[in-house]
C-alpha positions in Angstrom: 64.2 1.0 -19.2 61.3 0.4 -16.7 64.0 -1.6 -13.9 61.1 -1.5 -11.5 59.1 -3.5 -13.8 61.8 -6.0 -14.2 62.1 -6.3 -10.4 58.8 -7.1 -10.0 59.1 -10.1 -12.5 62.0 -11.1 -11.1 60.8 -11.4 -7.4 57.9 -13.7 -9.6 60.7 -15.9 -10.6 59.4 -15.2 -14.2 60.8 -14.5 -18.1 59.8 -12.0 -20.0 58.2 -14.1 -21.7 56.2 -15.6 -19.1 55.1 -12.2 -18.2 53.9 -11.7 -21.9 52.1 -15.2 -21.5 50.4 -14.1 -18.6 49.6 -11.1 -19.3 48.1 -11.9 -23.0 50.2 -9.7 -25.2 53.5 -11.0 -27.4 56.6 -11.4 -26.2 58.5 -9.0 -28.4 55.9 -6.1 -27.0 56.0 -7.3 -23.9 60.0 -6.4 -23.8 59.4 -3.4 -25.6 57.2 -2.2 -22.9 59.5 -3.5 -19.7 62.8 -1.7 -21.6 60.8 1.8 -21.9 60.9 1.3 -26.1 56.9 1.5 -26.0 54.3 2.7 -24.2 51.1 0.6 -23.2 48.0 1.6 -23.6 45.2 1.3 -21.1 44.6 -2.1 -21.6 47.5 -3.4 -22.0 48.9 -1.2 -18.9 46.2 -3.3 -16.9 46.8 -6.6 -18.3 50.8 -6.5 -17.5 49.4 -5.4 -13.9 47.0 -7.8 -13.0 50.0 -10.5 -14.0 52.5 -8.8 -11.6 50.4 -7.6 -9.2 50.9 -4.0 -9.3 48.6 -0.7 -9.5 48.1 -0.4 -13.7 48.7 3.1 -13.4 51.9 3.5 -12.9 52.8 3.4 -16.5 51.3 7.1 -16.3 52.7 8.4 -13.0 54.8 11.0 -13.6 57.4 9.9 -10.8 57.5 6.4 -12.2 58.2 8.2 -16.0 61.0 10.4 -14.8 62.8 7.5 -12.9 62.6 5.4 -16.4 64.3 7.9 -17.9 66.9 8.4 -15.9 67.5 4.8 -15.8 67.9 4.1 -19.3 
């Protein structure tokens, strides 16, 4: 599970699926992503960024990856 994703679009106020909304991709990937079950590419990585406002690559920081796991 990617909690510091959630916690960023909670501090928004927003659903997952307004997060998918904004950030043009489904829902159902869109919680896939945030609960670690899939990986974004690039693209996608940026798009989910630029909606919540945070640097796109942390999906591939190595810190960031090793905290998900540990969460789930």
């Amino acid at each position: 599970m990617r909690v510091w994703m959630r916690e960023i679009r909670h501090c928004k106020g927003w659903s997952q699926k307004k997060a998918a909304k904004e950030s043009g991709l489904s829902p159902s990937f869109y919680a896939d992503v945030e609960r670690g079950f899939r990986n974004p590419s690039p693209q996608n990585a940026q798009a989910i960024a630029s909606a919540l406002g945070f640097d796109w690559t942390l999906f591939f920081t190595q810190k960031i990856r090793e905290m998900s796991r540990k969460e789930a």
